[in-house]
C-alpha positions in Angstrom: -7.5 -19.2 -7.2 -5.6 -17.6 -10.6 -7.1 -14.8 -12.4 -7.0 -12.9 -15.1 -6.1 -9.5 -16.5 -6.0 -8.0 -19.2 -2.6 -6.2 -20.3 -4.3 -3.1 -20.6 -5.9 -3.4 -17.3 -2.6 -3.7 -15.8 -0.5 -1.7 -17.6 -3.0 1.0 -16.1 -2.6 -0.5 -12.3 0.8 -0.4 -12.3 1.3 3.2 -13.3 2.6 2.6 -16.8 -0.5 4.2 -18.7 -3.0 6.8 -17.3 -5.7 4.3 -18.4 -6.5 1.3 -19.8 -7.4 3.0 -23.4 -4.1 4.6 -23.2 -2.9 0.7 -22.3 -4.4 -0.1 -25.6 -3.0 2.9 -27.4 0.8 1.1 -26.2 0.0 -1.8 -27.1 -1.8 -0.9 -30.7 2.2 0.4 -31.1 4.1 -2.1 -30.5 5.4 -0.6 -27.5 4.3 -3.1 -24.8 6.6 -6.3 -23.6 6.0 -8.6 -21.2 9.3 -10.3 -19.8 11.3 -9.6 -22.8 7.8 -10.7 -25.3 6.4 -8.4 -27.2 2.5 -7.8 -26.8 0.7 -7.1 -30.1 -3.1 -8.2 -29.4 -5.0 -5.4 -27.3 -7.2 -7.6 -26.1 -4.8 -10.2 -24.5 -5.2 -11.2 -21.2 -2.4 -12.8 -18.7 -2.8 -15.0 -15.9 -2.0 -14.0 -12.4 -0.2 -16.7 -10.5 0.4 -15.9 -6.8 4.2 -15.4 -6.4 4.6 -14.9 -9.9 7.3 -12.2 -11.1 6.3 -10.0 -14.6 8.6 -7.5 -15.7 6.7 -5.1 -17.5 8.3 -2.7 -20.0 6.0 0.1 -21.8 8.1 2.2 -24.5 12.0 2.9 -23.9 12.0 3.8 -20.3 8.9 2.9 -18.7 9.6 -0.6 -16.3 7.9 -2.0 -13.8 8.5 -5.4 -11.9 5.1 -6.9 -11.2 4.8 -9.7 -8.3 1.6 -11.1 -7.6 0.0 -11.9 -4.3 
């Protein structure tokens, strides 16, 4: 079955923040996209789809290519 997450929740999973408040923090700036869409609402949530490919960008050189199982 599909969940959810929040982006906050997995910007901090992946690596890309030390936490989920410093998530928030990245997204509160503008500095959070989710394949190539920027995300402006801190409390957004995305839907994980098994086999489904994100690629997450936080700030200028922060990437991460998300697949999920």
């Amino acid at each position: 079955s599909d969940s959810e997450i929040s982006v906050a929740q997995l910007l901090a999973k992946v690596g890309l923040a030390t936490s989920v408040s410093e998530g928030r923090r990245l997204i509160k700036g503008n500095a959070v996209e989710i394949n190539s869409e920027k995300v402006s609402d801190e409390q957004a949530k995305i839907a994980c789809k098994k086999g489904e490919n994100l690629l997450v960008k936080a700030g200028k050189r922060k990437f991460a290519k998300v697949v999920f199982q």
